[in-house]
C-alpha positions in Angstrom: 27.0 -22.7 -13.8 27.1 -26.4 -15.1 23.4 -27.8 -15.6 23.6 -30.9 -12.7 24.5 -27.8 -10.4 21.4 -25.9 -11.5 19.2 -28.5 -11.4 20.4 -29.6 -8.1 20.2 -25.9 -6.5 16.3 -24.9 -8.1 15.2 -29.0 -7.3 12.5 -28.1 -4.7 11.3 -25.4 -6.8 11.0 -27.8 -9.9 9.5 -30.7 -7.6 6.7 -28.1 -6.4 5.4 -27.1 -9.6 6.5 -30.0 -12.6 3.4 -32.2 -11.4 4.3 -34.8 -14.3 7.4 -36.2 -15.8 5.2 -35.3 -19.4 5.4 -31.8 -18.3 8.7 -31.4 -17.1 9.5 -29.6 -20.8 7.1 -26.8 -20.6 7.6 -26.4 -16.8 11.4 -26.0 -17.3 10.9 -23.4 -19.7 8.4 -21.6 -17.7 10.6 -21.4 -14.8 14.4 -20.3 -14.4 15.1 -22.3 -17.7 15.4 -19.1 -19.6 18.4 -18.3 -17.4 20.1 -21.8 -18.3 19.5 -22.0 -22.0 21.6 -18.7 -23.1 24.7 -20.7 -21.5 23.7 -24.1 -23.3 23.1 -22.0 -26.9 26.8 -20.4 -26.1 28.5 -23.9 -25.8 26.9 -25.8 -29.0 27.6 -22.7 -31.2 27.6 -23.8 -34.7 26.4 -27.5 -33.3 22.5 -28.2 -33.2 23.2 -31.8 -32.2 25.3 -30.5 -29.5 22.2 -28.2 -28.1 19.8 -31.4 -28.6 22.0 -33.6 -26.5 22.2 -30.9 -23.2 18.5 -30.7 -23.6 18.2 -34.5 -23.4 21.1 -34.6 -20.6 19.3 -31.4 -18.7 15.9 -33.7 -18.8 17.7 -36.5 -17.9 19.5 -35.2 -14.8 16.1 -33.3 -14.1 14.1 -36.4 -13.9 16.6 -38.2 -11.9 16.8 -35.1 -9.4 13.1 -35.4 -8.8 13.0 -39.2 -8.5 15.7 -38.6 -5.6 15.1 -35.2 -4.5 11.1 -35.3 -3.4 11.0 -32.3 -0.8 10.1 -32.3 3.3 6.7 -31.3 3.7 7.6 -28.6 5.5 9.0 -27.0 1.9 5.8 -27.7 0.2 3.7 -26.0 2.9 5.5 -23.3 2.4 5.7 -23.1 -1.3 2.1 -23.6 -0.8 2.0 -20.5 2.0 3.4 -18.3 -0.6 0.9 -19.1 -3.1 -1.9 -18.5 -0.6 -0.2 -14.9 -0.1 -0.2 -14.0 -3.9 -3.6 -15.0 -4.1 -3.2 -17.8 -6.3 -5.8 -20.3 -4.8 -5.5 -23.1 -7.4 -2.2 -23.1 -6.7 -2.5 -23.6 -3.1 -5.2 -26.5 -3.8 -2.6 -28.3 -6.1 -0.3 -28.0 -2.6 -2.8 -29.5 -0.4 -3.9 -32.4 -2.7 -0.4 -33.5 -2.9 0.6 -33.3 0.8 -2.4 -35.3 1.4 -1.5 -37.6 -1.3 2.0 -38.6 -0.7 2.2 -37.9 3.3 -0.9 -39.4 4.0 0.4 -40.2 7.3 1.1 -36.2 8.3 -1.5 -33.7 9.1 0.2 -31.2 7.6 -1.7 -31.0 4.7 -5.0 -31.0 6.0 -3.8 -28.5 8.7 -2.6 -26.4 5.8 -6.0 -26.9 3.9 -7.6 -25.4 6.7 -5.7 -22.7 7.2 -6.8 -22.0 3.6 -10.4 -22.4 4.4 -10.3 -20.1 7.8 -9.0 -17.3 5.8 -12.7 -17.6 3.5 -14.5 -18.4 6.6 -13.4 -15.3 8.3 -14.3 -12.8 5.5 -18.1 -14.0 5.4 -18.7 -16.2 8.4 -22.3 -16.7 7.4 -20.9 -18.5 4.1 -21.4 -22.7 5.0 -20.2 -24.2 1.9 -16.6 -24.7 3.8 -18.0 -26.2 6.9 -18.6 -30.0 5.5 -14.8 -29.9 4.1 -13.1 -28.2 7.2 -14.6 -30.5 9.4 -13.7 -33.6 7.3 -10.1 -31.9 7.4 -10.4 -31.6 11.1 -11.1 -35.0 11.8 -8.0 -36.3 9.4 -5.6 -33.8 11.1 -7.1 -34.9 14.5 -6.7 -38.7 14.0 -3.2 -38.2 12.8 -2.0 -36.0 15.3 -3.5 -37.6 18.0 -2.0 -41.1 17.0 1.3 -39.6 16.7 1.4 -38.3 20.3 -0.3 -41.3 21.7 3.2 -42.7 20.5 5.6 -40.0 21.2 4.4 -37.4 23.3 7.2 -35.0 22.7 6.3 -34.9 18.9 6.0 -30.9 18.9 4.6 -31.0 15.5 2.3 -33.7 16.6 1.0 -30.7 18.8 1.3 -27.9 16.6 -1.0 -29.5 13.8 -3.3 -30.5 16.4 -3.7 -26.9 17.8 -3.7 -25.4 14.8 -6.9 -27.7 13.8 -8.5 -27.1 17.3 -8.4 -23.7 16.6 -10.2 -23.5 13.4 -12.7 -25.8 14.9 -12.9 -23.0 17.9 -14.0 -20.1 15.1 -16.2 -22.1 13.0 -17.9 -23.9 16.1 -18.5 -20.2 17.1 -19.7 -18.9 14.0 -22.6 -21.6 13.5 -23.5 -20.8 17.7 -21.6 -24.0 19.4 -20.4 -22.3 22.2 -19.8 -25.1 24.4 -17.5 -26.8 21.4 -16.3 -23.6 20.3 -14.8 -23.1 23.7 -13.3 -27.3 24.3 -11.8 -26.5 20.7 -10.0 -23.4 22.1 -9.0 -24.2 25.4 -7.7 -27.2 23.1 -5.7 -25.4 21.2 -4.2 -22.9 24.0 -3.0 -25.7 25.6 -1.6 -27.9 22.4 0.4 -24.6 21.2 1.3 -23.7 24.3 3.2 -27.0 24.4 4.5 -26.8 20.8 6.5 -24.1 22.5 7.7 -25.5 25.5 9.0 -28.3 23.3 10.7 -26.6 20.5 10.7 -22.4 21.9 12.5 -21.8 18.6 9.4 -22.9 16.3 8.4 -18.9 16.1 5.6 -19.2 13.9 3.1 -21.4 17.0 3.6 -18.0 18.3 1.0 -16.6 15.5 -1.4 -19.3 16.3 -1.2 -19.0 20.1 -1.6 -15.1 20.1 -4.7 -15.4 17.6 -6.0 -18.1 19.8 -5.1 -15.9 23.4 -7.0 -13.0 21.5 -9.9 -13.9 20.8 -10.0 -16.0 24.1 -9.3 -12.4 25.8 -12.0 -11.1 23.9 -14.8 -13.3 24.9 -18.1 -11.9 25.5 -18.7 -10.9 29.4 -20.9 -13.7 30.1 -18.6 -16.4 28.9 -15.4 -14.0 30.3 -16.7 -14.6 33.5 -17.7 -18.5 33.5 -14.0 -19.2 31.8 -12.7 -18.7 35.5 -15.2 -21.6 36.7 -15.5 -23.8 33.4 -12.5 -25.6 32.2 -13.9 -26.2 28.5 -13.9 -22.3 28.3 -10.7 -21.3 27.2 -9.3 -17.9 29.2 -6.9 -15.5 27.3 -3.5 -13.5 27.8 -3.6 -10.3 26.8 0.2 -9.7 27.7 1.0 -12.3 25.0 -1.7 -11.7 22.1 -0.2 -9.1 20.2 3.4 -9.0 21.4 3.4 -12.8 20.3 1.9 -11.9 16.8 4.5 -8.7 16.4 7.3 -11.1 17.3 6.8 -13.7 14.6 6.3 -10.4 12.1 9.7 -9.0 13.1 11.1 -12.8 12.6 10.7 -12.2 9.0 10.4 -16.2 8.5 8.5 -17.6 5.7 5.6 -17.3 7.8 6.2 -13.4 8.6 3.5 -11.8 5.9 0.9 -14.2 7.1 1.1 -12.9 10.9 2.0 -9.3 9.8 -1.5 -9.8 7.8 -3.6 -10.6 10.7 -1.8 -8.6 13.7 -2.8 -5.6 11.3 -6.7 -7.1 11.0 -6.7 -7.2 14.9 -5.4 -4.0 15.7 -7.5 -2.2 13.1 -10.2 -2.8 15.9 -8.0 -0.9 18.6 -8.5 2.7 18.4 -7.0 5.5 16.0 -3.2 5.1 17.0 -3.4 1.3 16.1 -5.4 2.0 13.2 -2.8 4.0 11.4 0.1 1.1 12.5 -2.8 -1.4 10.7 -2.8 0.8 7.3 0.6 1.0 7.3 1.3 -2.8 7.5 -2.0 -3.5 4.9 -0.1 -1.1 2.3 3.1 -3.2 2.4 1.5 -5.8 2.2 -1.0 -4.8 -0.9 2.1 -3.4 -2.6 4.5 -6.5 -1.7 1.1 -9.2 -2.9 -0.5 -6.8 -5.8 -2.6 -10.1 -6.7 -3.9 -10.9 -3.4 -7.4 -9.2 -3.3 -8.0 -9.8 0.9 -5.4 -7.5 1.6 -6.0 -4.6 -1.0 -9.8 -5.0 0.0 -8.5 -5.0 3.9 -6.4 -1.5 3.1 -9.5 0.8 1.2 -11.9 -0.3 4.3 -9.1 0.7 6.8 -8.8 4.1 5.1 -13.0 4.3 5.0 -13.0 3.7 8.8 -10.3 6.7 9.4 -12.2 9.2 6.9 -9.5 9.2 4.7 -12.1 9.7 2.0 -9.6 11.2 -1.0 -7.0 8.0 -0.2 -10.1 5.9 -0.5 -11.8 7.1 -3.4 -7.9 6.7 -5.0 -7.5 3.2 -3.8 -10.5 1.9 -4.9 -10.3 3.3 -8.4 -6.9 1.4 -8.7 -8.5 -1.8 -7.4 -11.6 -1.4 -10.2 -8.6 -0.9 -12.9 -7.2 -4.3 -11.7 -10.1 -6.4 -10.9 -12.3 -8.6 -12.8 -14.0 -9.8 -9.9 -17.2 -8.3 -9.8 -18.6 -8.9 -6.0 -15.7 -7.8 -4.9 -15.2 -4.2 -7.3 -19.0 -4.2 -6.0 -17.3 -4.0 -2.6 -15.5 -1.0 -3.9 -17.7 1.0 -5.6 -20.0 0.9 -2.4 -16.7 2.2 -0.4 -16.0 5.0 -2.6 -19.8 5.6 -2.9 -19.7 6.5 0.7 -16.3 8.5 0.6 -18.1 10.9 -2.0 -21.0 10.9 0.7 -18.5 11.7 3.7 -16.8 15.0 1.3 -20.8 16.2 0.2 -20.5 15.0 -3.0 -23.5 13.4 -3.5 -23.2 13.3 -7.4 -19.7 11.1 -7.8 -21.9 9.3 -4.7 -25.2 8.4 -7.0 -23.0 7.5 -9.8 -20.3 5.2 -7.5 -23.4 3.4 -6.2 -25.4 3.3 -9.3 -22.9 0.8 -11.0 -23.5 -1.7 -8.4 -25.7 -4.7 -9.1 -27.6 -4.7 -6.3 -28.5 -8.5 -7.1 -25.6 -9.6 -7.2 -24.3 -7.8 -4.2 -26.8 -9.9 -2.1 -23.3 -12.1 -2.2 -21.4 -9.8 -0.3 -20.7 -10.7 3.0 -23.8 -9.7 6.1 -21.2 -6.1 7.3 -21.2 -5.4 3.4 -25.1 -5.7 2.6 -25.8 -4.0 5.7 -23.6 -1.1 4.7 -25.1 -0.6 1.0 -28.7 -1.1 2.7 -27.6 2.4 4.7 -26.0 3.5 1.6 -28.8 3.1 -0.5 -31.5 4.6 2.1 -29.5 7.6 2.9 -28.8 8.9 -1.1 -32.8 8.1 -2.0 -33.3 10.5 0.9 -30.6 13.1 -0.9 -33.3 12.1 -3.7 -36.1 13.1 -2.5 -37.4 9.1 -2.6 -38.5 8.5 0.5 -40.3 5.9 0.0 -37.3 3.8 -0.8 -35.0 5.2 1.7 -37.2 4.2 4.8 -37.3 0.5 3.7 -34.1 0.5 3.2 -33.6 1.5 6.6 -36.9 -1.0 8.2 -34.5 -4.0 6.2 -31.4 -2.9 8.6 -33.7 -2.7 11.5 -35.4 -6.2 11.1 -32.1 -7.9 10.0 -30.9 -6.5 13.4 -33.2 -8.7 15.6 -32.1 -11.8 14.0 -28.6 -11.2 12.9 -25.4 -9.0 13.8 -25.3 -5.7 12.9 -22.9 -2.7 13.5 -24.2 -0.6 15.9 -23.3 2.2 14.0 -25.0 1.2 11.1 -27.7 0.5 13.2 -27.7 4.0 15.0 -27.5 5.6 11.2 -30.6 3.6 10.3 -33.0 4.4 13.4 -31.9 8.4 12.8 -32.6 7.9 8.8 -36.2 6.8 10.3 -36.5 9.7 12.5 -36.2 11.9 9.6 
């Protein structure tokens, strides 16, 4: 393979990660370069000056590639997608700052940012430090979008970026109790995907958006159910679409395919055993496919927990503890495999799993994950014979309840661990 032809073939990959002419070297190297330089070596045998001047040429044609080659938006996004799905975060920042910085007239970048910050949202909804940067994302996206359409209404992107960021507005306007913009933003962002499709039907990936957005729309509480057939700004599902729309886009298997295959398996883990074991299925290809992406490993041990597959949990989790140095999160895990030892009566391997938590620092986890070691803790100090501490562990569950969600089950285990 001659060097221009390399170069030209590996260009976007080289554009997306040499940020700097000064670090074109080291990038080089780092990438596919080892691939090239056997071949160069082969041809200056016996002829150093010959290996320094296809180096310099290689750079040369290398610069001159990027100066000519800068890629569609559309590639970075998804060079940036795959970054998000290997968990590599920083990586995905360096995407977003440069979409915003040299297509400053797209919303693709701040649609893409917060896409990012929905994914952190939706783990621990009662975390806020996002809210101040996804609304100032939000408003960018919306300004742009909006502009565009204003002067070409059948701009299907236009209207894809704009429901996209209506629908992120829907959650978090939701999660911090705007119901009245949580449900403008969604009946928004029905409406705005809905006509991304009937624009462009082949765009297959507004399908992931619009069944997330007919789902949760579909899964309203009653009260707001029933007004969405008098109130406009209420925005009223499709059940026939949700998931069919979401399994579509999976089967696809376009760059976007892991991302809906990621949340169609987070919604159906909520629909009853036969979905549930669908859910674990998809959550182990994709732990296996994406070893360093923590959400979904995390995703697959609290799947098996919720089936009682206590042994396949307790195995899981000690594989995530041999990989993880992050400590809220192997808190996470110890607490899971704490209570698979409790589910199999081994209250021992239970005491000891939940001993190595640091119960200060676990006041990070997320509300469901407190909650959970709160019962945890309560119901081994009874297996103790403590209690004392087992009944305010289960008064904190209680009084958090009348001020905050709690699982009803959790709850239910609480008021019996008082009963006692």
């Amino acid at each position: 393979m001659s060097e221009a032809r390399w170069i030209l073939d590996n260009r976007t990959t080289l554009y997306s990660n040499c940020l700097s002419i000064t670090t074109i070297l080291k990038c080089l190297i780092s990438l596919e370069a080892k691939v090239l330089l056997p071949d160069i070596r082969l041809k200056a045998r016996g002829r150093r000056s010959g290996l320094f001047f296809s180096m310099k040429a290689l750079l040369l044609l290398l610069v001159s590639s990027l100066a000519l080659a800068k890629p569609d938006p559309l590639e970075l996004q998804i060079a940036g997608n795959k970054m998000r799905l290997h968990g590599d975060h920083a990586g995905a920042e360096v995407i977003y700052q440069r979409l915003i910085t040299e297509y400053p007239d797209d919303a693709i970048g701040h649609v893409f940012n917060l896409n990012t910050l929905l994914t952190k949202l939706t783990w621990d909804p009662r975390n806020t430090q996002y809210d101040l940067q996804i609304r100032k994302d939000a408003d960018a996206a919306l300004a742009i979008c909006e502009r565009v359409i204003a002067n070409n209404p059948r701009d299907h992107s236009a209207y894809y970026n704009c429901g996209q960021t209506h629908l992120t507005m829907s959650y978090l306007s939701a999660m911090r109790g705007e119901y009245y913009p949580s449900g403008r933003h969604g009946n928004l962002a029905i409406k705005q995907l809905e006509k991304t499709l009937a624009i462009k039907p082949t765009l297959v990936e507004a399908k992931m958006h619009l069944g997330v957005a007919y789902y949760y729309a579909d899964n309203l509480p009653p009260f707001l159910k029933l007004m969405s057939w008098f109130l406009w700004f209420i925005p009223r599902g499709n059940p026939d679409k949700s998931f069919p729309y979401l399994e579509q886009v999976v089967l696809y298997g376009g760059p976007f395919s892991d991302v809906a295959k990621y949340i169609y398996a987070d919604l159906l883990a909520g629909e009853g055993p036969a979905q549930n074991q669908k859910a674990t299925s998809m959550l182990q290809e994709l732990s296996d496919t994406y070893p360093g992406n923590q959400r979904f490993r995390l995703r697959y041990i609290s799947l098996l927990l919720s089936q009682q597959l206590n042994h396949e949990t307790i195995a899981a989790g000690n594989s995530f503890l041999r990989d993880s140095d992050d400590e809220i999160a192997s808190d996470l895990v110890r607490l899971w495999i704490s209570r698979a030892h409790l589910a199999l009566n081994q209250y021992e391997l239970a005491s000891k799993s939940f001993l190595r938590i640091d119960t200060e620092r676990a006041k990070g986890l997320p509300p469901w994950g407190w909650h959970s070691l709160l019962l945890t803790q309560g119901q081994l100090a009874d297996l103790n014979g403590d209690r004392t501490t087992a009944v305010s562990a289960y008064q904190q569950i209680i009084e958090i309840s009348k001020r905050d969600y709690v699982s009803s089950a959790v709850i239910e285990d609480a008021e019996r661990g008082l009963q006692r």
